[in-house]
C-alpha positions in Angstrom: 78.9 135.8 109.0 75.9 137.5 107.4 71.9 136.3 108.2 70.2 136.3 104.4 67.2 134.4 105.7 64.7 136.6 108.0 62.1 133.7 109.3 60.2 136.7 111.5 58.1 139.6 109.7 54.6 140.9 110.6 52.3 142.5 108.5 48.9 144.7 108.2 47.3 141.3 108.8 48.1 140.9 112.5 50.5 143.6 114.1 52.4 145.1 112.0 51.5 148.3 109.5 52.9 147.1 106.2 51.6 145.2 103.4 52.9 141.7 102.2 54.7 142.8 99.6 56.1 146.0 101.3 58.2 143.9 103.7 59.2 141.7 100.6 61.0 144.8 98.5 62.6 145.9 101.7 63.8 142.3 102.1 65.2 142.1 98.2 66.8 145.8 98.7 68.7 144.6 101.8 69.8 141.5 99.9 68.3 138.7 101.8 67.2 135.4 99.9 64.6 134.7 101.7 61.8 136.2 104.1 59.3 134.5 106.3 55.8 136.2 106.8 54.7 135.0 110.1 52.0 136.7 111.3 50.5 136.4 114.9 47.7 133.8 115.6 44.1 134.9 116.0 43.8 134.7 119.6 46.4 137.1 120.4 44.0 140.0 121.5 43.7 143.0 119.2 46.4 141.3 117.3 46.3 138.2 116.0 44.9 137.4 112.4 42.1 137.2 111.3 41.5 133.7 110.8 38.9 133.8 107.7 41.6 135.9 106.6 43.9 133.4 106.1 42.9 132.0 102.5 43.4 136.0 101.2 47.4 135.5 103.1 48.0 132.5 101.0 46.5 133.3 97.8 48.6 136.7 98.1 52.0 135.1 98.8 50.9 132.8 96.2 50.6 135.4 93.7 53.8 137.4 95.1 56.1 134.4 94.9 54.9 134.3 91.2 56.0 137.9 90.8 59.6 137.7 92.9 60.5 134.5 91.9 64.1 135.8 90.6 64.7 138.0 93.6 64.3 136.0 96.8 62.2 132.5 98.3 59.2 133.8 100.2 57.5 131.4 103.1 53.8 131.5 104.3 54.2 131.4 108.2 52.5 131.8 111.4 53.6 133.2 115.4 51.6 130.9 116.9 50.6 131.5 120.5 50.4 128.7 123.6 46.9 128.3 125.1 47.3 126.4 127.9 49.6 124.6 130.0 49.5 121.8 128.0 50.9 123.5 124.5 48.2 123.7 122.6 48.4 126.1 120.2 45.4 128.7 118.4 46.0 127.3 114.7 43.9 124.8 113.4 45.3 121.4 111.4 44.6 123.0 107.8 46.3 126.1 108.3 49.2 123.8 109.8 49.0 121.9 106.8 49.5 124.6 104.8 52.2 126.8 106.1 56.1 126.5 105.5 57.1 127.6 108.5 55.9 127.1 111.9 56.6 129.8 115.2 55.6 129.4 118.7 56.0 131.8 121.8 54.1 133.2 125.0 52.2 136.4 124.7 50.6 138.5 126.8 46.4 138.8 126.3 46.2 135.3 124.8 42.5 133.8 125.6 43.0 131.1 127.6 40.5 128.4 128.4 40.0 129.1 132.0 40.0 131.9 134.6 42.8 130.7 136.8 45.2 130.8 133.5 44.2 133.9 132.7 44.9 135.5 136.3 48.2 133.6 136.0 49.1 135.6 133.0 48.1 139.2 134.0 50.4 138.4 137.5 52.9 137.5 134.9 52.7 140.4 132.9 55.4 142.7 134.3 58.3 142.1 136.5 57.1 145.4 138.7 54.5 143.2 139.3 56.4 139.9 140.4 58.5 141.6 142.7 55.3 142.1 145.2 54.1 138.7 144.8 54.8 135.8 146.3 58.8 133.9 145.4 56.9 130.3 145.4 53.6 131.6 142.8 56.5 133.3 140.6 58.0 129.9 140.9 54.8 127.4 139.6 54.5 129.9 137.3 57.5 129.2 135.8 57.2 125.9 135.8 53.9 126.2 134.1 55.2 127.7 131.1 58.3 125.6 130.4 55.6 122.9 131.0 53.3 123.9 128.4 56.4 125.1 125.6 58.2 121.8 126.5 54.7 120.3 126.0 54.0 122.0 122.5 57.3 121.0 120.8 56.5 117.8 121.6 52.9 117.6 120.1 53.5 120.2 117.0 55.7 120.4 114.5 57.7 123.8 115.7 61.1 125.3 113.4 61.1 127.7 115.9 60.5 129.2 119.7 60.7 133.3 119.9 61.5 135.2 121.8 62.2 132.9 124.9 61.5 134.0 128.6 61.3 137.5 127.1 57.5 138.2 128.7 57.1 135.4 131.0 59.9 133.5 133.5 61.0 130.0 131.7 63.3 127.4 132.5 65.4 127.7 129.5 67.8 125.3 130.0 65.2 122.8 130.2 63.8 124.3 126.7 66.5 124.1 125.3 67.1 120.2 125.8 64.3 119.3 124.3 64.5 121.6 121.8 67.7 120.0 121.2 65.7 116.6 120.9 63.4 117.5 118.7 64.9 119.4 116.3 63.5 122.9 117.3 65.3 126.1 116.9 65.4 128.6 119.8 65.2 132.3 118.4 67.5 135.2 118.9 65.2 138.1 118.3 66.3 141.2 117.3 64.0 143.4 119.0 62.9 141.9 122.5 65.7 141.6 125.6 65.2 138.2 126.0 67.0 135.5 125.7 69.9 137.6 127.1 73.6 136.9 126.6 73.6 134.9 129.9 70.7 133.2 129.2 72.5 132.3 125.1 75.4 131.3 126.5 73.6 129.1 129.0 71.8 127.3 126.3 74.4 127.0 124.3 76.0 124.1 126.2 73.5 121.9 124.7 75.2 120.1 122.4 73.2 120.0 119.3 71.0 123.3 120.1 70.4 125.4 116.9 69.4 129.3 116.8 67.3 131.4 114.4 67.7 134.8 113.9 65.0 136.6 113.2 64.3 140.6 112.9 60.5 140.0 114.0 59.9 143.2 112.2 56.3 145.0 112.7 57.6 147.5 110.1 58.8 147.0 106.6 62.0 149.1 106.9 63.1 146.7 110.0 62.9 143.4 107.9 66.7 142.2 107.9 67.4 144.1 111.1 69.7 141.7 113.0 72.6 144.2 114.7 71.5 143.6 118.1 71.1 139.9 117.9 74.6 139.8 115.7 75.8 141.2 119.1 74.5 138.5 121.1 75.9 135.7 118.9 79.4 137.3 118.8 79.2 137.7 122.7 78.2 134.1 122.9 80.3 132.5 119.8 77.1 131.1 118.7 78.0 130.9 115.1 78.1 127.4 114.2 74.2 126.8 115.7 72.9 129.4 113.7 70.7 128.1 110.8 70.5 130.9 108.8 74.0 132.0 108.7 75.9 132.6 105.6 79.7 132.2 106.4 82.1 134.9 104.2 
């Protein structure tokens, strides 16, 4: 089994330090057929696109899909980030209209609405910093967030969650059903821990689950890096739910 589709890249124009096109000619020399540009949403702090910047992503991958045509399918993309607990999301209905590929995950220094939700997510932040805190705050916390994924795949039109439980504690099991209902894929990300082995195999007594694999590159030469989540899948037998496979 080979992955030739890489649905997570980053660029200059959120948090990566690569141009467009730089991740694209890495992506044709490693032989892929197609690459996702999905850059992070604009209220990731420090991160996140700029969103008057988002007619320049377009008319760019416009112009490069032009140009590459023969060499490999390119797809305009967004990381979206959760808001709130009830899965709203920081794009707005034209940019969803006009992407090919939709991604959705937690992330640290996201602007949420309110105070409380912000304290909840610095608490949430590192696990030095759970261990000192109360068992039954950790636990509403988790509930919170599968809450408000489980809450976003069912108001938005996701292909795929990243990076699952990988920054903040989620019921995953209970992700993964409805992702299972509605079509979503649950990522194996190449560069974050999470979801583990334990966690994969877990998930992957859901009938009907489906996995991505995705490098979630923030530098060119790491497009079409999947060893470590080729790993996981092997650990796991995961083959048949992976969408982007290529059997040989």
């Amino acid at each position: 089994m080979k992955i030739l589709e890489d649905y997570h890249t980053h660029t200059k124009f959120s948090h990566g330090v690569g141009t467009i096109e730089d991740n694209i000619q890495i992506a044709i020399k490693k032989g892929l057929k197609t690459i996702a540009i999905t850059d992070h949403g604009p209220l990731l702090s420090n991160y996140g696109i700029n969103i008057n910047e988002f007619d320049k992503i377009q008319e760019e991958i416009k112009f490069l899909r032009e140009k590459y045509e023969k060499n490999i399918n390119i797809l305009l993309g967004i990381e979206a980030n959760i808001i709130d607990k009830c899965g709203n999301i920081d794009i707005n209905d034209k940019i969803l209209k006009n992407i090919d590929i939709l991604l959705v995950g937690l992330h640290f220094d996201i602007c949420h609405i309110d105070f409380l939700n912000n304290i909840r997510k610095k608490i949430n932040k590192r696990d030095d910093i759970k261990n000192h805190i109360n068992k039954e705050l950790i636990t509403e916390i988790e509930y919170i967030n599968t809450y408000a994924i489980i809450k976003s795949i069912e108001n938005y039109n996701i292909d795929i969650i990243t990076h699952i439980n990988d920054k903040f504690p989620v019921d995953v099991l209970k992700v993964a059903k409805v992702c299972e209902k509605y079509g979503t894929s649950i990522e194996i990300n190449n560069f974050h821990k999470h979801p583990t082995v334990e966690e994969l195999c877990e998930i992957s007594n859901v009938e009907n689950i489906k996995f991505s694999v995705g490098s979630d590159a923030h530098r060119p030469m790491d497009v079409g890096n999947f060893n470590m989540a080729l790993k996981k899948i092997k650990s796991c037998k995961l083959e048949d739910k992976i969408i982007n496979k290529v059997i040989i």
